[in-house]
Structures are given as C-alpha cells and as structure tokens.
C-alpha positions as CSV (number, residue, x, y, z in Angstrom):
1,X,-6.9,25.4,0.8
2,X,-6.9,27.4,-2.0
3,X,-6.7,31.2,-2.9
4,X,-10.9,31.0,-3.5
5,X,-11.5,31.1,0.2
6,X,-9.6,34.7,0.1
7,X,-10.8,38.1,0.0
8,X,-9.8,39.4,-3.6
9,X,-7.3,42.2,-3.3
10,X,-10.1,43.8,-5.4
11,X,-12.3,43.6,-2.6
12,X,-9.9,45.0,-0.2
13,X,-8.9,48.0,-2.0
14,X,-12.4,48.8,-2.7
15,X,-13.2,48.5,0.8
16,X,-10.4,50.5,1.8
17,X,-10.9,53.2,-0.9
18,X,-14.5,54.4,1.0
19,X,-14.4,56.4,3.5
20,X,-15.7,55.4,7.3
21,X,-18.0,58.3,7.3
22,X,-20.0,56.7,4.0
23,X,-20.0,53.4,4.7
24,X,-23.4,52.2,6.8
25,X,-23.6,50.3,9.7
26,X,-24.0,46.8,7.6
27,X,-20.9,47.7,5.5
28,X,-18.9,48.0,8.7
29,X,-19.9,45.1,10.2
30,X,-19.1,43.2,6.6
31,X,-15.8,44.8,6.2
32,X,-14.8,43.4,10.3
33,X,-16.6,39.9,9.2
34,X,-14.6,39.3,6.1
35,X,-11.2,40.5,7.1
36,X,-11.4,38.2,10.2
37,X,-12.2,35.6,8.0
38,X,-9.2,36.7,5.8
39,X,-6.9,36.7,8.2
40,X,-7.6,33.2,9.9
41,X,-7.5,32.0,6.5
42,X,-3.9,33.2,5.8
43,X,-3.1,31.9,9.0
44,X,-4.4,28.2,8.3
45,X,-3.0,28.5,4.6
46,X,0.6,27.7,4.3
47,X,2.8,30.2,2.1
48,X,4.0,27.0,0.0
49,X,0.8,26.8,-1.1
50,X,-0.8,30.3,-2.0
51,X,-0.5,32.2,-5.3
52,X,2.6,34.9,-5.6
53,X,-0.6,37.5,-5.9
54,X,-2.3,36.2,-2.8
55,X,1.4,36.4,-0.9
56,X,2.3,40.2,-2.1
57,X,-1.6,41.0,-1.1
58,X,-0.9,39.5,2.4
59,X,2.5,41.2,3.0
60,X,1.0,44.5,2.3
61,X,-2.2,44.2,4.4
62,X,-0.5,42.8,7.0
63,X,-2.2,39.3,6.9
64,X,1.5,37.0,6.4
65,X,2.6,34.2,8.2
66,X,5.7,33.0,7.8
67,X,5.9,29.4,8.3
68,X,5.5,26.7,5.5
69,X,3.2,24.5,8.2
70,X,-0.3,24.6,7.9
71,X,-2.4,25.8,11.4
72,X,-4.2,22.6,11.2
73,X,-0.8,20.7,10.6
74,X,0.9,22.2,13.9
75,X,-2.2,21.4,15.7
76,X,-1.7,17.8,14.9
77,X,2.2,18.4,16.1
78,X,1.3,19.5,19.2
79,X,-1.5,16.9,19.7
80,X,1.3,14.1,18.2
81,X,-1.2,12.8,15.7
82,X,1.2,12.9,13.1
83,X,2.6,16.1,11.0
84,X,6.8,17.2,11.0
C-alpha cells in the first residue's frame, strides 16, 4: 500500500483550519468519511513501508501504529495461513 491511498497532510490542515460553525452538513459528513478511511489505512499500512512525511503526519494527528506487520499480515498469523 502506498502513501496515495492517504489523506494529504494538505487536506488535513485545510480541513482542520475551518471552523465547525462554516462548514455544511456534507463537509462534515466528508471530513468523518475520509479520516476513517485515513486512519484504517494507517492501521493496515506498515511503518516500514510509508514515506518519512506520511509517518511525521501520522504521529501528529494521532493516526500511528507502531508495529512493522501489516493488519492483513497479522490476520493471516492469527488464522496460521502464513506471515511471521
């Protein structure tokens, strides 16, 4: 997986920058939709494999895991179809 399936930090600050009170009921709704998305994609990606920008973003919005094992790669662990 690659930093393309992120939110840009761009995004985020922009999102962040606008106050509640302007923002209408779609941009709320957008704003819950793509930082869930963002944040089950940092899950799933491992750190080994994002960019140092897409890691600094993550530790500051909160969105950092700190394994080097992928979500899908644990899952195959637990189900012992391969993995570590």
């Amino acid at each position: 997986m690659s930093d393309n399936a992120r939110q840009s930090l761009t995004d985020k600050a922009g999102a962040a920058m606008k106050p509640d009170s302007q923002k209408s009921t779609t941009e709320h709704i957008g704003d819950k939709f793509k930082g869930t998305a963002d944040s089950a994609a940092s899950t799933a990606q491992p750190q080994s494999e994002k960019s140092t920008t897409q890691r600094m973003g993550d530790t500051v919005s909160g969105n950092s895991n700190n394994n080097d094992e992928s979500l899908l790669d644990k899952t195959k662990g637990k189900l012992g179809l391969g993995g570590n």
